[in-house]
N, C-alpha and C positions, 0 to 999 in steps of 0.2 A: 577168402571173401572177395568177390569181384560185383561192384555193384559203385553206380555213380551218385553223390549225395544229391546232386541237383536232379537226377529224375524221380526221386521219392521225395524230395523237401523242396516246399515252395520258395521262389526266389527273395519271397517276402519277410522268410525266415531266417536269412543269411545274416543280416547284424545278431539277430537273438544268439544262431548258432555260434557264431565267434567270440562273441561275449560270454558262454556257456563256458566255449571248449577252451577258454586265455584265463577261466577261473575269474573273470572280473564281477559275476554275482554269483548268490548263494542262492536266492530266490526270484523265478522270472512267472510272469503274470501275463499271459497270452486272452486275450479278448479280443471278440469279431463277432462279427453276423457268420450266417448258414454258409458252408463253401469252403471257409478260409483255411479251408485243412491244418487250422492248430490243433490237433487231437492227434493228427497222422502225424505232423512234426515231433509233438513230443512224447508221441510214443515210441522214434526212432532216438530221439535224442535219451529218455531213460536207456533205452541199451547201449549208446556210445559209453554215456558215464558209466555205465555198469562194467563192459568191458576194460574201459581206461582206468579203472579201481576195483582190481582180481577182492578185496578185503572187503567190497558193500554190497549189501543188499536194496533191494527194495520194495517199495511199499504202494498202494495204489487206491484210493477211496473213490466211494460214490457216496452219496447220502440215504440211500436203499440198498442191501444187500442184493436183493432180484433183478437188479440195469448191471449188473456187474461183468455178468456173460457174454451179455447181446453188446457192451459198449466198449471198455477198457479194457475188456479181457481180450475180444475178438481184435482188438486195435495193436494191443502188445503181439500178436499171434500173426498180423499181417505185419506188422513193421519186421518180426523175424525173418521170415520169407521173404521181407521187400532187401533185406539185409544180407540176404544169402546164407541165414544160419540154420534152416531145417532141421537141417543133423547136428548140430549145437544143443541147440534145447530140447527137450522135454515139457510140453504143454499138459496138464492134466487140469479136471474140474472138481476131482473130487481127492487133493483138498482142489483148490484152484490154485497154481502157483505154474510158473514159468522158472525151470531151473535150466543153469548152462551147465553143462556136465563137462567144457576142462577142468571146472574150479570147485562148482558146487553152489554157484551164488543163485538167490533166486530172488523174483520177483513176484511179489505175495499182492490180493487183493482184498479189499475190506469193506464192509456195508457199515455205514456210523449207526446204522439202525442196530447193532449190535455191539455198542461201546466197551464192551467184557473184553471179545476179543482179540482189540487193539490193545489195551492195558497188558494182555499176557502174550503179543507176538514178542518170539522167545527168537534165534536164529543160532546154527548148531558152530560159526566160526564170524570170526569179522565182527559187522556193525551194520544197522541202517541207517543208508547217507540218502538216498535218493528217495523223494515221493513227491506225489502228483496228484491232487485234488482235482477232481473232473465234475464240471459242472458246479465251479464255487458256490454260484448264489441259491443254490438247493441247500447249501448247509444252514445251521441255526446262527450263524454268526462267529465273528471272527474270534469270540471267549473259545467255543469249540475248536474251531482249527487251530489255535494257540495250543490248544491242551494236548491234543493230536501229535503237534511237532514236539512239543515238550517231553511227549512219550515214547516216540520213536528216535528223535535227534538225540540219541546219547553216544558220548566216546565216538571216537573216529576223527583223523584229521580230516575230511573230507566230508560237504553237506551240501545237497541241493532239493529246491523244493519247488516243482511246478504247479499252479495256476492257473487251470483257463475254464471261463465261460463265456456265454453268451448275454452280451450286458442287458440286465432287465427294462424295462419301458420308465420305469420311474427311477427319479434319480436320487432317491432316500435310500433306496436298497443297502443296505450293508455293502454288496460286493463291489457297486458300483462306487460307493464313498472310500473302500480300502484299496479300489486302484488308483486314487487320488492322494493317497495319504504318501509322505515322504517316508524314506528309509532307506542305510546304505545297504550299498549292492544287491540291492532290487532294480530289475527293468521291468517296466509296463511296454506292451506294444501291442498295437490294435490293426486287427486284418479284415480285410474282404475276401468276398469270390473273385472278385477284379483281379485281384493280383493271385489267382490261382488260377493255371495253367487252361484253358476252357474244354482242350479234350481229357481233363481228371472231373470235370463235372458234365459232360455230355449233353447233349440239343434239348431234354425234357427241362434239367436243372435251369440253363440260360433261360427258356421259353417262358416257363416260372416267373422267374425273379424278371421278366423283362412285364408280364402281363401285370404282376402285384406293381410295378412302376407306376402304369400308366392309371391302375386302377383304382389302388388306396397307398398314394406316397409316402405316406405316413408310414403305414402297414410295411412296405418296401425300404423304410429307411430303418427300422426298428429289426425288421427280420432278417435280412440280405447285408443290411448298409452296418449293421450293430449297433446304431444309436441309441441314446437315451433322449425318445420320445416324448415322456411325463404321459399323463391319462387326460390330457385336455383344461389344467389347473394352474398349470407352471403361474408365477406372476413375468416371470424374467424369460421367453421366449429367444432373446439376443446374445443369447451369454455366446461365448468362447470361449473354452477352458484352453489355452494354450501358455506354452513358454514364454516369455519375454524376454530376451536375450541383455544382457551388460551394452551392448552395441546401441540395442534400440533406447538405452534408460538414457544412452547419453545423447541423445538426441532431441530427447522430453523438454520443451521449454513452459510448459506450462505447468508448473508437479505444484500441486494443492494437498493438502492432509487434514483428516479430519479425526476426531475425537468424541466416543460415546461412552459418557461416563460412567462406572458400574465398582460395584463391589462384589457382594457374594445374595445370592446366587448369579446372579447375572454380573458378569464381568464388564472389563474396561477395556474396550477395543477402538483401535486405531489403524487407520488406511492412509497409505499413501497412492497416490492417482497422478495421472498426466490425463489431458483431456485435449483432445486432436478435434477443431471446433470446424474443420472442414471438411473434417471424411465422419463429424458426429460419432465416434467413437473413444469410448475411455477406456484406458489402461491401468490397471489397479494392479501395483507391482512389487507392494509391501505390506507389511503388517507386525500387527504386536497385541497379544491376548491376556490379559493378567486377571486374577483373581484376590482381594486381599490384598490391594497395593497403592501403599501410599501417593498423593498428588504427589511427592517430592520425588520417589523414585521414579515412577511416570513418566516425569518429567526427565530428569534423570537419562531416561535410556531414551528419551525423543531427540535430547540434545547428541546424542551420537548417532543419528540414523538422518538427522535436516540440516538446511543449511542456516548459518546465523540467522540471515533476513526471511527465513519460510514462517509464511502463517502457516496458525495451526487453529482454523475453526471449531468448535466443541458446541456441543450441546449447551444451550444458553441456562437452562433450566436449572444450571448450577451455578451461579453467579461465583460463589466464593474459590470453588474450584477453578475459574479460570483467572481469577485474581489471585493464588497460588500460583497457577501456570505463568503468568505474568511478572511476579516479584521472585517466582526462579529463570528470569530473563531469556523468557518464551514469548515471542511475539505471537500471542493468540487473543481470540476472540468469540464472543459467543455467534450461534448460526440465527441470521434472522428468523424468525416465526409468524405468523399471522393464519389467519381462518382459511383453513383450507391448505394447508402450508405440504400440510405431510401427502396429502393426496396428491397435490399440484408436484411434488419434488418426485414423486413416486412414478407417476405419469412421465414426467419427462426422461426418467432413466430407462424405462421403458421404450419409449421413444427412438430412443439411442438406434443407430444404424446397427454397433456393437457394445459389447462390456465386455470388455477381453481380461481375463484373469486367469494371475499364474499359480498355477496346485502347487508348483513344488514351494513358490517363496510365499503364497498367502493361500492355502492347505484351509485354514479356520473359514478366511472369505469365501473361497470356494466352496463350503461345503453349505455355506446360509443361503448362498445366492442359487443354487442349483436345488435345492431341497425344500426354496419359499414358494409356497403355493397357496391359493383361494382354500377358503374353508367349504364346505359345504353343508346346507343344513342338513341336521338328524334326522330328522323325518321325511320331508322331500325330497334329499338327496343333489338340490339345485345347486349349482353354484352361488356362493355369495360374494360380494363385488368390492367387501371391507376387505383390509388391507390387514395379515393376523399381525399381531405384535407381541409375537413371540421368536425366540430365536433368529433375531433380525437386528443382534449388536452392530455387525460389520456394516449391515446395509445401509444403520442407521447411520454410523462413522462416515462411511460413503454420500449419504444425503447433505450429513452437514459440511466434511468437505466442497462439495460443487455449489455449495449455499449460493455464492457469488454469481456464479453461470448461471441454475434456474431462476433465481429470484431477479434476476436483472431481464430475463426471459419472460418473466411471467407480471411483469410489470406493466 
């Protein structure tokens, strides 16, 4: 085999691939816009693990058995060649599998439109370790791929599972809220055409993505860029989904927390926040979600996450709850209210330069604040300009925390 990995894998891949090949995850989650040649990486990267593990098979989906050809198959069949294994494998369509004939291992493909059969992929030695979900957000959801891995992850010391699509325009989508979700030895990582090499995409490709730039940005940030655009609904246009590092928290002189109280079905959610009142941007860096949980436990696990003298604002609406909170020696209080309160607090977070929040440590906030959108009416399809109050615990945690800032703002 004589072949160099950096001219068939983009330079953007190089953490992904070290992480891969150090065994530090079991499942990697590749997302980008048009370009980013995560398809061609880890169509190269299924045959390294397949070689480095003479005992595994593998597996390969789309959610149509008919894209199967033209996409993942043609893709495994150019990374051979890009590999310098020709004479290695054996490519056939009928069945479709990719076998390497020192060993015998093969790399089998599967339409979920034919769920039969996956349940009976049988293989004649070894185990399936490796598989690769192409084009996540075609599938029905994450019950399904759960069931998938369940059925081919059996026996073998050895498992990995790729990952990638193209993140959809809205950000409810299922694929898009499961690359937000925590989990160990999972990497998420998200690519452009930018960082792929510009003569593997050629003068027509550039011309493209340079003309949808100037012409529908939006369009250009959603198709090229891989953003989650929304459909023109979002309430929260500001967000930032990023990390917030142990470095930056200790830095935070202003950390407020707030409290919405709930039981079942709506739970009891709480935000901790820092609010940087010069660059207008808040930092929401903590959380805690309960269902069914007493004011005292509540309390309880707030007292290990603040500091003695940290308020802790609540929803006032509960008077007796925060006189709990207060006789379990919690300095809290309720959030002011008056006419127009919810709107007025609403607007201002909006306002905000940013709202930067971190998936891995507030994963629940993340998911309200990115997924809250305008209603629209039934019939005319208009947008309407009410604010839903539904699935909006954290946000609301969030409003009555900064109760102090906007209300003293809106005075």
């Amino acid at each position: 085999m004589t072949y160099k990995l950096s001219e068939i894998i983009s330079q953007a891949f190089a953490d992904s691939h070290r992480a891969v090949k150090d065994c530090r995850v079991n499942e990697l989650v590749e997302k980008g816009g048009r370009g980013s040649a995560k398809s061609s990486y880890i169509s190269v990267e299924v045959i390294l693990q397949l070689l480095k593990h003479p005992k595994c098979h593998a597996a390969i989906f789309r959610k149509v058995g008919n894209t199967l050809r033209s996409s993942v198959y043609a893709q495994i069949c150019w990374a051979v060649a890009a590999l310098g294994l020709s004479s290695k494998f054996r490519c056939t369509v009928s069945p479709m599998e990719c076998t390497y004939l020192p060993t015998g291992q093969k790399i089998m493909f599967f339409g979920l439109d034919d769920p039969g059969k996956v349940k009976s992929i049988k293989v004649s030695f070894g185990y399936i370790g490796i598989g690769w979900f192409e084009e996540l957000d075609q599938f029905d959801g994450p019950e399904q791929i759960r069931n998938v891995e369940q059925s081919i992850f059996r026996g073998g010391p050895y498992s990995i599972c790729f990952k990638s699509f193209n993140p959809p325009a809205m950000a409810r989508n299922w694929a898009n809220q499961y690359a937000l979700e925590r989990k160990q030895r999972r990497r998420v990582h998200h690519s452009t055409y930018l960082t792929t090499p510009r003569e593997w995409l050629g003068p027509r490709f550039l011309e493209d993505a340079e003309h949808l730039k100037e012409t529908n940005p939006t369009g250009y940030q959603h198709e090229y860029l891989g953003e989650v655009v929304g459909s023109g609904t979002a309430v929260f246009e500001n967000l930032r989904i990023d990390a917030i590092t142990d470095t930056q928290i200790q830095t935070f002189d202003r950390i407020i927390s707030g409290v919405d109280w709930g039981w079942f079905p709506d739970p009891w959610a709480w935000n901790r926040m820092h609010y940087d009142a010069a660059r207008r941007t808040l930092y929401i860096f903590d959380e805690l979600t309960r269902w069914r949980t007493s004011n005292q436990d509540t309390a309880a696990l707030l007292k290990k996450r603040i500091a003695d003298d940290e308020l802790v604002i609540a929803d006032s609406a509960e008077e007796k709850s925060i006189s709990d909170y207060k006789a379990f020696d919690l300095r809290c209080r309720g959030a002011e209210k008056g006419p127009g309160s919810v709107r007025y607090s609403m607007k201002w977070l909006q306002s905000l330069a940013a709202i930067v929040i971190d998936p891995e440590r507030c994963p629940d906030t993340a998911k309200e604040f990115t997924e809250y959108e305008y209603e629209r009416d039934k019939k005319t399809g208009e947008v309407l300009s009410d604010y839903p109050d539904a699935s909006n615990h954290h946000i609301d945690a969030v409003r009555y925390g900064t109760n102090r800032i906007w209300k003293r703002r809106g005075q």
